[in-house]
N, C-alpha and C positions, 0 to 999 in steps of 0.2 A: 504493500500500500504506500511505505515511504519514497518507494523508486517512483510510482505512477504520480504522486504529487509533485514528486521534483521535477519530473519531464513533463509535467502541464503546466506547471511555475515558469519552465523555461523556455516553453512557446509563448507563453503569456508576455514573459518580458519582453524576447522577442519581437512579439507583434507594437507594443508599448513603444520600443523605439523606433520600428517603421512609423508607427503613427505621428510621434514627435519628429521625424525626417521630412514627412507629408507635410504635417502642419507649419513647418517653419517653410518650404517651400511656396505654401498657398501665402504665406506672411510674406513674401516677396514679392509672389507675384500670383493673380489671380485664376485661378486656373476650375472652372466648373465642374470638370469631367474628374481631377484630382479631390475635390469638394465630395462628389458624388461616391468614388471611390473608398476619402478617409471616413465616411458618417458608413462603409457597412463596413469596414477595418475595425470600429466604432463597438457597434453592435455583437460583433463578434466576440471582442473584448467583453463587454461586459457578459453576454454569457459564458465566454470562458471561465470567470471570474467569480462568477454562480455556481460554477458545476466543482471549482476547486474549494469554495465555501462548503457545499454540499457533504465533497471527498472527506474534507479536513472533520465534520460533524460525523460520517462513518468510519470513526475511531476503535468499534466496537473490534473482541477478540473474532468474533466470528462476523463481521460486517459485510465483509468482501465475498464471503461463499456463495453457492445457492441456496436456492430456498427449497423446505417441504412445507406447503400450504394447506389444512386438510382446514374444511368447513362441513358442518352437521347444521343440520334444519332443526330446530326448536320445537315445544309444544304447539300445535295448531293444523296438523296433519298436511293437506295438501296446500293453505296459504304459505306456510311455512317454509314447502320443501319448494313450491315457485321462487320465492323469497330467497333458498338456496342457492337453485339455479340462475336465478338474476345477478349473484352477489361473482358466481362463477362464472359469469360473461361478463361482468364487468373486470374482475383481475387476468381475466384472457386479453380484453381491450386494453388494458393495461400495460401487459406484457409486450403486446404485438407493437403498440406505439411506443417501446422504450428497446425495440431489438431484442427481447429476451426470448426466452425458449422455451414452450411448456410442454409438459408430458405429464398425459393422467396415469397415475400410477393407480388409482381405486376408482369407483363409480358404481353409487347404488342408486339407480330413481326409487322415485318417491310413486306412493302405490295408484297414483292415479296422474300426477303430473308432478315435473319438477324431479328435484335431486332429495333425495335422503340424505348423503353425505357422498363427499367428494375428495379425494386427497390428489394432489399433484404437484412436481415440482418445475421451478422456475429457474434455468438459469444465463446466467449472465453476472456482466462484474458487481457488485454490489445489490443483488439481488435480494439476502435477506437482511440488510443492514435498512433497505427502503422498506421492504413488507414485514418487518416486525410491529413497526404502527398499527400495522390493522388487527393484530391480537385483542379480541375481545368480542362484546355480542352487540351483532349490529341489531337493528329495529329500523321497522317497516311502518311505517301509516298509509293506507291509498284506500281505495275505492275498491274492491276485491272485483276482479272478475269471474271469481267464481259464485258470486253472489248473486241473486236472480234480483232480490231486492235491492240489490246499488249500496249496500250498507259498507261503513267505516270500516277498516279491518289494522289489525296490529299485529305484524307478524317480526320473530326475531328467527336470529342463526348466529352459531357464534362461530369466530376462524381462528386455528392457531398457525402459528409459524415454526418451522424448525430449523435450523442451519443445517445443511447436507453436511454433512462430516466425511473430510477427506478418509482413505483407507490409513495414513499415519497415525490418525487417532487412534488409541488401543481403549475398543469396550471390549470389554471382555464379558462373551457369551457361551454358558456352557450350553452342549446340545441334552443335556438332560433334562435342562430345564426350557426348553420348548416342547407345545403342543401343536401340532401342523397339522391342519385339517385340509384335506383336498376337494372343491366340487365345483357343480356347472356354474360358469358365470351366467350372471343375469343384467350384467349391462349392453352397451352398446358396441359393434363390431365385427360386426356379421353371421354367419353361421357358423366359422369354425370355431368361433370362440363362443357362442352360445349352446351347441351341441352335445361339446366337450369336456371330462372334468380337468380342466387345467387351473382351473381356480385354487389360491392356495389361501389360508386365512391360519396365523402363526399366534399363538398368544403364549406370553413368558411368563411364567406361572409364577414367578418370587413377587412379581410387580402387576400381574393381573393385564397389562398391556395387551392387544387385539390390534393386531395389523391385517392388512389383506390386499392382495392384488390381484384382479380378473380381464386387467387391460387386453393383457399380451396371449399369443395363441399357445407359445411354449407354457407347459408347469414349470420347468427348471425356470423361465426368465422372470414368471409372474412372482418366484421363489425367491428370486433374487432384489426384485424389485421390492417384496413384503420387507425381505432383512437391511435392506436400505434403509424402511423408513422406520424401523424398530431399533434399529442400530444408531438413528438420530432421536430418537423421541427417547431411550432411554441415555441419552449425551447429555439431553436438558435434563431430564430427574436427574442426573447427577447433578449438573452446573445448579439445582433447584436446592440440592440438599449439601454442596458444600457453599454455594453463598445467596443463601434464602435472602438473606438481610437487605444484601447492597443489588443481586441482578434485578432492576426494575420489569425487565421483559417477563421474566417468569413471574415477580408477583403481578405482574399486573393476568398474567396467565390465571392464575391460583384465586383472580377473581371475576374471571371469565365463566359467572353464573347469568342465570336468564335475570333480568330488573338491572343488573349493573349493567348495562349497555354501554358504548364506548361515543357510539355513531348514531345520529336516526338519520331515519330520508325519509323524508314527507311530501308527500306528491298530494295530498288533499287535506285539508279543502288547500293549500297554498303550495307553494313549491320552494322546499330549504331542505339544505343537509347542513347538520350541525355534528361538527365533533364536542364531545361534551369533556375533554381534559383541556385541550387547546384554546378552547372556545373558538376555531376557525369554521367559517359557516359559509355558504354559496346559495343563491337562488337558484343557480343555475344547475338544480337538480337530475335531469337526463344528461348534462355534460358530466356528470360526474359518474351515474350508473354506464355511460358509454368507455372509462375507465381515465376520467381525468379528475386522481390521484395525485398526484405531485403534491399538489398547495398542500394537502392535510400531510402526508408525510415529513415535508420539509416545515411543517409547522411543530407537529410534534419531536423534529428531532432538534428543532430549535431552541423548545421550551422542556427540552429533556425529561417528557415523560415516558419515554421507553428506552 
């Protein structure tokens, strides 16, 4: 991370003193087309100078890795699990407009529409140092349209984050203490993978943990994918249990119950999303479920509550 600052530091100055070369030349002599030139030389800078603002705030041990994003649908059955799936096309829109990568490693719908729960990872450079922010339970306000009556609905889903943990990290997992359950997937993917038992669903019995992956056509890979994410989620119970006190991310996990909510979005009667730590809020509530993210991330990492 300190190599990548320094060589954005050093485009940056870079660009600084071409622009101070420009401008003392327009100071001689007037020149439009050089005018034109130094104001997007300009622009430039100053996002550069954003995004190394940005850098310098994902300080985190694990900032720069990717991410494991899993989100579950709350009490409320099908509002709910819609409310899931919205919440999962928005950090898709997210992903797609910041060049990252996603891959669903789990997917259950929901028994009539929408996602039950969803787990997938994202990567890119500083993947989960930006989506740790959104650890916690969102809330839904709108107009349900599953409603024949038009009536108000309040639906929640809560998401956690995990850091993909390089293979150098040593967890240490004995094979005695997994339970590997094999069967047919039931999401989405075609025939060979809904036919099939490649489904694999792993749970570590000291810590009660429940992984599963049904993406993929292999059992070996769907296998591999389960022990990725189990191999990260018990990285945090540790980081939870040797610094409960001071990692803000996991407590702020530890209170990721339904009523504590992080976020609402309210699409009726008015249109506002408000994060409720930061106090950063938007009218412009479908630019945000279409996955413009940013402001509330760079807010909360500003006012360091994750």
């Amino acid at each position: 991370m300190l190599t990548d600052l320094i060589g954005d530091w050093g485009k940056f100055t870079g660009g600084l003193e071409e622009l101070e070369t420009g401008l003392s030349l327009v100071a001689e002599q007037e020149d439009p087309a050089l005018s034109t030139e130094l104001a997007q030389i300009t622009a430039q800078l100053e996002k550069r100078l954003a995004d190394i603002e940005l850098k310098n705030l994902l300080s985190g041990e694990n900032d720069a890795k990717d991410a494991i994003v899993a989100i579950h649908s709350g009490a409320g059955g099908t509002e709910s699990a819609d409310w899931a799936s919205m919440l999962y096309r928005m950090y898709t829109r997210w992903a797609e407009a910041n060049g990252f990568t996603l891959t669903v490693l789990d997917y259950q719908p929901g028994e009539e529409a929408g996602i039950r729960a969803v787990t997938f990872e994202v990567s890119g450079a500083y993947a989960f140092g930006k989506l740790k922010a959104e650890v916690g339970v969102h809330r839904l306000v709108r107009i349900s349209p599953y409603d024949a009556n038009k009536r108000r609905h309040t639906s929640f889903a809560s998401v956690f984050v995990y850091p993909d943990i390089e293979e150098s990290i040593e967890i240490d997992i004995n094979p005695a203490d997994l339970r590997i359950d094999i069967f047919r997937s039931s999401g989405p993917g075609g025939q060979g993978v809904n036919t099939t038992d490649s489904a694999v669903r792993i749970t570590h019995l000291p810590t009660n943990i429940v992984v599963q992956s049904q993406n993929e056509r292999s059992q070996l890979k769907n296998k591999s994918q389960a022990m990725k994410v189990l191999k990260a989620r018990l990285y945090d119970l540790k980081k939870q249990e040797l610094d409960a006190e001071k990692d803000k991310i996991n407590a702020t996990k530890q209170r990721a119950a339904f009523g504590s909510q992080i976020r609402s979005y309210v699409l009726h009667p008015y249109q506002l999303v408000k994060d409720h730590r930061t106090e950063h809020e938007t009218g412009q509530a479908q630019k945000v479920l279409d996955g413009d993210l940013d402001p509330f991330m760079e807010a909360a990492l500003l006012q360091k509550v994750v």
